[in-house]
mmCIF file as Biopython writes it, N, C-alpha, C and O atoms, coordinates in Angstrom:
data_model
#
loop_
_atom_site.group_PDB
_atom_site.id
_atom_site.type_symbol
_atom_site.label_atom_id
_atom_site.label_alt_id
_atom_site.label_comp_id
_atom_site.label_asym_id
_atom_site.label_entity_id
_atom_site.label_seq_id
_atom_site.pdbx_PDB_ins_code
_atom_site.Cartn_x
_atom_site.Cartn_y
_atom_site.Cartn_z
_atom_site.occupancy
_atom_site.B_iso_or_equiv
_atom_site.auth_seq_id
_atom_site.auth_asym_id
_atom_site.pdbx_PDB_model_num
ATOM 1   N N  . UNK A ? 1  ? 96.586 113.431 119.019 1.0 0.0 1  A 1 
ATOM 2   C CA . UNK A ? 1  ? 95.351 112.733 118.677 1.0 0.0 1  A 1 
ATOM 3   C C  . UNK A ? 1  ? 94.373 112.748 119.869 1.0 0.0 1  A 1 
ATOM 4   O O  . UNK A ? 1  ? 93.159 112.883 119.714 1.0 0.0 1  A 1 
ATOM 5   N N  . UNK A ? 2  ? 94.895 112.621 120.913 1.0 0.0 2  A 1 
ATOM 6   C CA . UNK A ? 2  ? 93.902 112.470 122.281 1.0 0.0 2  A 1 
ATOM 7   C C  . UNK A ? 2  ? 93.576 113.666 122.720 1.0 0.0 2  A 1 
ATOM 8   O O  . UNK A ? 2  ? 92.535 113.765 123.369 1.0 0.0 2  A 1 
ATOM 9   N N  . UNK A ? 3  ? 94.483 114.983 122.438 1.0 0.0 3  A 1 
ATOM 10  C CA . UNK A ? 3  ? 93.927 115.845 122.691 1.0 0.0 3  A 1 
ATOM 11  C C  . UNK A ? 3  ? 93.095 116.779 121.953 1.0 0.0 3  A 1 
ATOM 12  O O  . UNK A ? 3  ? 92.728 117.873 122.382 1.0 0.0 3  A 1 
ATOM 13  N N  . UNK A ? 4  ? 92.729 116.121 120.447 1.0 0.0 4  A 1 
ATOM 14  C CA . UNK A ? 4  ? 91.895 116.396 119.666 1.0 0.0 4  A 1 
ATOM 15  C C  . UNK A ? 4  ? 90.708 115.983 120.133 1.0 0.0 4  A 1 
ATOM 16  O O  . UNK A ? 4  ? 89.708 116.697 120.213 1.0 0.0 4  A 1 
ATOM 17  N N  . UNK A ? 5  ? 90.784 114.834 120.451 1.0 0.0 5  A 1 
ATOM 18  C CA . UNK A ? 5  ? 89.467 113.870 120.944 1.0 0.0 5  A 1 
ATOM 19  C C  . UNK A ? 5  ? 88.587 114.191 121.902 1.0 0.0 5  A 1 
ATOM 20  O O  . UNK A ? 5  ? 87.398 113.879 121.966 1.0 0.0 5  A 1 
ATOM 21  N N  . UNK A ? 6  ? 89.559 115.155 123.024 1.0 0.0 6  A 1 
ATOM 22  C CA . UNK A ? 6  ? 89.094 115.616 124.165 1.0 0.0 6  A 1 
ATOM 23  C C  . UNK A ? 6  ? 88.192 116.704 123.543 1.0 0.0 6  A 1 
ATOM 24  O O  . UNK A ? 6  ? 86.965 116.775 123.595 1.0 0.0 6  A 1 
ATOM 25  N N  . UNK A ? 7  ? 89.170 117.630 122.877 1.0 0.0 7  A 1 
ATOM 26  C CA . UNK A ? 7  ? 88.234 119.265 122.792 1.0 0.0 7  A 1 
ATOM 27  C C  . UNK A ? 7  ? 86.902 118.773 121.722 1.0 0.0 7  A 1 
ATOM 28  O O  . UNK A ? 7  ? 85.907 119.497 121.701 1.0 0.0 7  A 1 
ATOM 29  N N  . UNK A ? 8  ? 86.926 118.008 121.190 1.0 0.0 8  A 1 
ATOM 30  C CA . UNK A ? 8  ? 85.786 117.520 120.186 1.0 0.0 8  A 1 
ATOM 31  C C  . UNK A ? 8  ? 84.735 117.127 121.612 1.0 0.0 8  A 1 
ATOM 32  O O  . UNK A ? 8  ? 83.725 117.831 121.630 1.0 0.0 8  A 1 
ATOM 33  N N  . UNK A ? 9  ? 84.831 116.217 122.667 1.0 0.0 9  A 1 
ATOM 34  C CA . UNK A ? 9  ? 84.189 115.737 123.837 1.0 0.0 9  A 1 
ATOM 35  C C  . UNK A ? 9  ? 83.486 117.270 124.357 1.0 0.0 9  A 1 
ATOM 36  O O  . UNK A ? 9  ? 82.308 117.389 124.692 1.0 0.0 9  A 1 
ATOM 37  N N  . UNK A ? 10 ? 84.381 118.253 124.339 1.0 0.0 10 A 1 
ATOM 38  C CA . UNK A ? 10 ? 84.144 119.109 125.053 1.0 0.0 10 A 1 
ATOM 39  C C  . UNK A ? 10 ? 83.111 120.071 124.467 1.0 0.0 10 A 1 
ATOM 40  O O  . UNK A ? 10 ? 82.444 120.888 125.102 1.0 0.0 10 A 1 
ATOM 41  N N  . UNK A ? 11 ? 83.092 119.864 123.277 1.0 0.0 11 A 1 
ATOM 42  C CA . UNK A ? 11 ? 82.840 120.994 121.872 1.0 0.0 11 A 1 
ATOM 43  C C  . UNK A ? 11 ? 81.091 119.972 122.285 1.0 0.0 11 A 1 
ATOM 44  O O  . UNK A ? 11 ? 80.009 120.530 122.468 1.0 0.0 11 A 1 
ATOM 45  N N  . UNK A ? 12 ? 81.288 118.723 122.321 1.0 0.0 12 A 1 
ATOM 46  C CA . UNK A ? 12 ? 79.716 118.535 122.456 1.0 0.0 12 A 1 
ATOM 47  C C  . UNK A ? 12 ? 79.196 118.506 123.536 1.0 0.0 12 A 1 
ATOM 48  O O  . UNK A ? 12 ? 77.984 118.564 123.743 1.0 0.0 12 A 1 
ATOM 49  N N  . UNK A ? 13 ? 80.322 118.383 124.593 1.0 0.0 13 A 1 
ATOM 50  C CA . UNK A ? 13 ? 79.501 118.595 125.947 1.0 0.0 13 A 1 
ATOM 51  C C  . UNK A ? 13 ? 78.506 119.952 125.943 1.0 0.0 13 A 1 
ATOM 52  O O  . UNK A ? 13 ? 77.306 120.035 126.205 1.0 0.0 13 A 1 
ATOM 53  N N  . UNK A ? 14 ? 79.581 121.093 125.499 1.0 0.0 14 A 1 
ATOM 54  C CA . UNK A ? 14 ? 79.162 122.685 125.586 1.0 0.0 14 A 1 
ATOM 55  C C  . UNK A ? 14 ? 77.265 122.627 124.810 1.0 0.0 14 A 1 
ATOM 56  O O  . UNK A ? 14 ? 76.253 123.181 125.241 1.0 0.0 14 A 1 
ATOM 57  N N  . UNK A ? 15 ? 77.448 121.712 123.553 1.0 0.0 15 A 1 
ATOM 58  C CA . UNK A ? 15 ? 76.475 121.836 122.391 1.0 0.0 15 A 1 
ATOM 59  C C  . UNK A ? 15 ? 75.088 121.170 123.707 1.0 0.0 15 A 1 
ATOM 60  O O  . UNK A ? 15 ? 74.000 121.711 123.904 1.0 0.0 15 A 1 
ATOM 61  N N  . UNK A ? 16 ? 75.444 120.315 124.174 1.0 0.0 16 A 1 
ATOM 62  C CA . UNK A ? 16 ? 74.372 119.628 124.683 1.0 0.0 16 A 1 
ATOM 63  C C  . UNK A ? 16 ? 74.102 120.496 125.682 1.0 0.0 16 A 1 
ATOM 64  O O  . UNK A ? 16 ? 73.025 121.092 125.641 1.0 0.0 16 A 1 
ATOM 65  N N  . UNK A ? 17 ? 74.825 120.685 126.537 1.0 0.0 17 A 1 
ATOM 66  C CA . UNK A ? 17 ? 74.323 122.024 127.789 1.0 0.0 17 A 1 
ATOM 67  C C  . UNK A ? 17 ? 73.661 122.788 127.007 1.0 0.0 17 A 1 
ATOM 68  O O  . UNK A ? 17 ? 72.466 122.642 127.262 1.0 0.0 17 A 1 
ATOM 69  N N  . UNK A ? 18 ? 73.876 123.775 125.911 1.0 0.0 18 A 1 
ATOM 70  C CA . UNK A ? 18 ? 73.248 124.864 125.482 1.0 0.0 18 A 1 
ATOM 71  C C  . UNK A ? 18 ? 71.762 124.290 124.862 1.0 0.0 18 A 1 
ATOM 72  O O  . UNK A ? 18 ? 70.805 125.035 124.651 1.0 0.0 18 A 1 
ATOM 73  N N  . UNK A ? 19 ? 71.762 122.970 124.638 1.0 0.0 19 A 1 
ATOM 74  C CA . UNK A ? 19 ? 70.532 122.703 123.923 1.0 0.0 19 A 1 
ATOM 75  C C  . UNK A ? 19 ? 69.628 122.135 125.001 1.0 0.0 19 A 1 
ATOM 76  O O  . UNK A ? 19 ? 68.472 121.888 124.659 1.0 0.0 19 A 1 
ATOM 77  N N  . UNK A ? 20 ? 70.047 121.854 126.454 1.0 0.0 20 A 1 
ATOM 78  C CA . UNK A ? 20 ? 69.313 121.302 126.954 1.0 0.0 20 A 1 
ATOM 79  C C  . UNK A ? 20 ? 68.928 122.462 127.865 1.0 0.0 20 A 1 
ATOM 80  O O  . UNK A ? 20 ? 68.055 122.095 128.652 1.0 0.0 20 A 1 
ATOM 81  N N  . UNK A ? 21 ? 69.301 123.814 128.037 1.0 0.0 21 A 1 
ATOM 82  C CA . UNK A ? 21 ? 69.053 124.904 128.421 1.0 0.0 21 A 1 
ATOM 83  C C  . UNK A ? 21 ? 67.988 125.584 127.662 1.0 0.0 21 A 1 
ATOM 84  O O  . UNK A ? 21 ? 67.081 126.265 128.141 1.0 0.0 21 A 1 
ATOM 85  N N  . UNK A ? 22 ? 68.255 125.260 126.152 1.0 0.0 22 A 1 
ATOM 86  C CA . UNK A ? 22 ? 67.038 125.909 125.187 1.0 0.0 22 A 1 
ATOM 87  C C  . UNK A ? 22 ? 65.410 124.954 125.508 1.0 0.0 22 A 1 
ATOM 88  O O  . UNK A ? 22 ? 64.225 125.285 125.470 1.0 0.0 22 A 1 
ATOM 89  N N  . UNK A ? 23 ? 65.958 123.979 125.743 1.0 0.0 23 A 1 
ATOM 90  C CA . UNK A ? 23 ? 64.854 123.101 125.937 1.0 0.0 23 A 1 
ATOM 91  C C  . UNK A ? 23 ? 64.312 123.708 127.057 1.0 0.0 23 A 1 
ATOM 92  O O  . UNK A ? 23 ? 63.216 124.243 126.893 1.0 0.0 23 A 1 
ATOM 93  N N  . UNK A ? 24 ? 64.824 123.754 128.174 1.0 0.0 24 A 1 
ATOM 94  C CA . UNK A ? 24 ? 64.269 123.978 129.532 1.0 0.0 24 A 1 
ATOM 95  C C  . UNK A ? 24 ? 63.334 125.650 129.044 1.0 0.0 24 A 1 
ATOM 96  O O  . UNK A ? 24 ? 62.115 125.824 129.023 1.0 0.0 24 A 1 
ATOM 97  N N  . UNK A ? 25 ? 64.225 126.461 128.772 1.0 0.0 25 A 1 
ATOM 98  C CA . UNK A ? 25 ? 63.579 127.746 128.529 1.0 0.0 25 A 1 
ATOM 99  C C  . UNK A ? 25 ? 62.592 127.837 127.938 1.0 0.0 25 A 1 
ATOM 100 O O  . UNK A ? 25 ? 61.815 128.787 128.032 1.0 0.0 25 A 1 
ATOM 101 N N  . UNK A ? 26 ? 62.376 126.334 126.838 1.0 0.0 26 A 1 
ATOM 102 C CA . UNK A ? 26 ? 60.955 126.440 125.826 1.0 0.0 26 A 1 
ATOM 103 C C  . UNK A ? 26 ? 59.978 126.292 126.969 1.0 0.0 26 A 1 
ATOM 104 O O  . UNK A ? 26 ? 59.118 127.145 127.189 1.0 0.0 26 A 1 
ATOM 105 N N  . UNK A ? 27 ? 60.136 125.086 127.766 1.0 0.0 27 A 1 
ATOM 106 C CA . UNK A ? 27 ? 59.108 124.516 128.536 1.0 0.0 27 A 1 
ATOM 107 C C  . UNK A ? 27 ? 58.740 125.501 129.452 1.0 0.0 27 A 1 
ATOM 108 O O  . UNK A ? 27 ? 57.577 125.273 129.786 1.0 0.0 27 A 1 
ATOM 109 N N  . UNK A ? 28 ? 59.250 126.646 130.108 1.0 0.0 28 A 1 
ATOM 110 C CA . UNK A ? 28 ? 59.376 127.019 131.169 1.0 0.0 28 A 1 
ATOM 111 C C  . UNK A ? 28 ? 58.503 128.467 130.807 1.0 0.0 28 A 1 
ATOM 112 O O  . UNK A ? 28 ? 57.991 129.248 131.609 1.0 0.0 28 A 1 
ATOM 113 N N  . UNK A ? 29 ? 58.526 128.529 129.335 1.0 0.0 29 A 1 
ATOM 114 C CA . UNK A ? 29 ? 57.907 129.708 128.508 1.0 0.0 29 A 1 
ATOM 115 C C  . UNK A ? 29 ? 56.286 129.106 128.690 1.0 0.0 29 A 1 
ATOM 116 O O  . UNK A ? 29 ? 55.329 129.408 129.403 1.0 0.0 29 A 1 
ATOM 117 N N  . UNK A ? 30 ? 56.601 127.911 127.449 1.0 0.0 30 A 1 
ATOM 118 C CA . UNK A ? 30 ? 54.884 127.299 127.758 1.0 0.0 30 A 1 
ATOM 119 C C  . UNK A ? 30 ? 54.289 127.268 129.031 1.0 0.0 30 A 1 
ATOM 120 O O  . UNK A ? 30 ? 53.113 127.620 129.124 1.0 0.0 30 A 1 
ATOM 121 N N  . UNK A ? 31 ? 54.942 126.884 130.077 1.0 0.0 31 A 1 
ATOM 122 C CA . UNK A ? 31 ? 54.140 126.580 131.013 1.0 0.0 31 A 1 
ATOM 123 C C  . UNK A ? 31 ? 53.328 128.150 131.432 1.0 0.0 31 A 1 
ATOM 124 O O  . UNK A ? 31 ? 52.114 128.352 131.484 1.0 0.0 31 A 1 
ATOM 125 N N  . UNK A ? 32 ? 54.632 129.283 131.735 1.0 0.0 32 A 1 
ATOM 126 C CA . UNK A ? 32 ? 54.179 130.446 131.727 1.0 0.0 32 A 1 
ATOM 127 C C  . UNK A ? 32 ? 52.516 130.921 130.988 1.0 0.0 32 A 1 
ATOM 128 O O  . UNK A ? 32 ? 51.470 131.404 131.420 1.0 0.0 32 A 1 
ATOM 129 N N  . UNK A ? 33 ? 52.987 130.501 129.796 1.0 0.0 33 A 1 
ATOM 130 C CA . UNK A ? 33 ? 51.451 130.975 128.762 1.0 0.0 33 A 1 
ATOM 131 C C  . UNK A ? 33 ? 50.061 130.278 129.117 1.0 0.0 33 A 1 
ATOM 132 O O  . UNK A ? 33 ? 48.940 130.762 128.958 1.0 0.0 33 A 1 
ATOM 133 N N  . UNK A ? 34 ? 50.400 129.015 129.641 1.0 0.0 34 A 1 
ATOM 134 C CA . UNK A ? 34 ? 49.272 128.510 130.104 1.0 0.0 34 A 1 
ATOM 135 C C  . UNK A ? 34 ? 48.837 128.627 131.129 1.0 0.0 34 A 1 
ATOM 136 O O  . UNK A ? 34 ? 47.939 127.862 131.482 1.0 0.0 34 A 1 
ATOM 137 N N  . UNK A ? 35 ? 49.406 129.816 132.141 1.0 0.0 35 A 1 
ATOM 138 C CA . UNK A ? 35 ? 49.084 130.021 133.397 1.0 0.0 35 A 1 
ATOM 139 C C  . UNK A ? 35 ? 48.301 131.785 133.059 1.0 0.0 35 A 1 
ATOM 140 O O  . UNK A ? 35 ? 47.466 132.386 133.734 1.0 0.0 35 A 1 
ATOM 141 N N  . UNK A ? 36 ? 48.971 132.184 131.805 1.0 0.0 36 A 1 
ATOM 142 C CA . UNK A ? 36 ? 48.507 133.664 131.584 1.0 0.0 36 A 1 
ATOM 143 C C  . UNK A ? 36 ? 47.208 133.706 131.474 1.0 0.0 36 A 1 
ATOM 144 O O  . UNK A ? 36 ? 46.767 134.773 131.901 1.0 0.0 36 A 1 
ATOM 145 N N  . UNK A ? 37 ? 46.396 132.979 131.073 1.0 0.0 37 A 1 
ATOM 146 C CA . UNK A ? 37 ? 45.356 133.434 130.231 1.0 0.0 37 A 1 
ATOM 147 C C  . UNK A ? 37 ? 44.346 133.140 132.002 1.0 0.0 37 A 1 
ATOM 148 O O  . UNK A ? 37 ? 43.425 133.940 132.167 1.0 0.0 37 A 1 
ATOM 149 N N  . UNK A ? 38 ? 44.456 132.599 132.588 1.0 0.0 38 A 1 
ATOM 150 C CA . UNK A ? 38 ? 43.728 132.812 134.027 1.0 0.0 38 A 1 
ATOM 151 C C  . UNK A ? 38 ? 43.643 133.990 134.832 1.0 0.0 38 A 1 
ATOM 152 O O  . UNK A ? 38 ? 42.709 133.974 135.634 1.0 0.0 38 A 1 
ATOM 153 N N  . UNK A ? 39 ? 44.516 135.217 134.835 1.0 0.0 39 A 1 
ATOM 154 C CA . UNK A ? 39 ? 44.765 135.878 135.316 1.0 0.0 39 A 1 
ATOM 155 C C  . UNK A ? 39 ? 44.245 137.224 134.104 1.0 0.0 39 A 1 
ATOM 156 O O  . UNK A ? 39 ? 44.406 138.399 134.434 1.0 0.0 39 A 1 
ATOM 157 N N  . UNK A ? 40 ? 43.957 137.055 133.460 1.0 0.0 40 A 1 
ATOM 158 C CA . UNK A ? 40 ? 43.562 138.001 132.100 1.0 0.0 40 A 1 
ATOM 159 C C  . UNK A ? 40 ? 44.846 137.700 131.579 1.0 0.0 40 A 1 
ATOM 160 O O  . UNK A ? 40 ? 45.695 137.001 132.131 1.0 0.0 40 A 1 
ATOM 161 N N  . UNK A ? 41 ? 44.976 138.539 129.974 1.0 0.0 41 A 1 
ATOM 162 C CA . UNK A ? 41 ? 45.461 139.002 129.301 1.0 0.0 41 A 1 
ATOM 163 C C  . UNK A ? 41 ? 47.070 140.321 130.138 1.0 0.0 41 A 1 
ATOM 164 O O  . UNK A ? 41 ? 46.783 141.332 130.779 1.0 0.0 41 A 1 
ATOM 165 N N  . UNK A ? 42 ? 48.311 139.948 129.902 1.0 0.0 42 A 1 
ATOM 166 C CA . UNK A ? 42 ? 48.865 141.131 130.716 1.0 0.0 42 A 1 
ATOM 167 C C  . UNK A ? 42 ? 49.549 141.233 129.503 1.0 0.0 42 A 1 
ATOM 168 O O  . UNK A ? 42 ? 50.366 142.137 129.329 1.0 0.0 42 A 1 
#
């Protein structure tokens, strides 16, 4: 039972890293685009 409990802990740890990585990559995109358009069009 406890070691069900764990890999379930683990199964969302993994979920939250990967989603808080997608997050970062969104922001890190936008910020990019809003720096493009100063420099022209590339």
């Amino acid at each position: 039972m406890m070691e069900k409990q764990n890999q379930l802990l683990l199964d969302d740890g993994y979920f939250l890293t990967v989603l808080m990585l997608k997050l970062l990559n969104t922001c890190i995109k936008q910020k990019m685009r809003k720096h493009r358009p100063l420099n022209g069009n590339v």
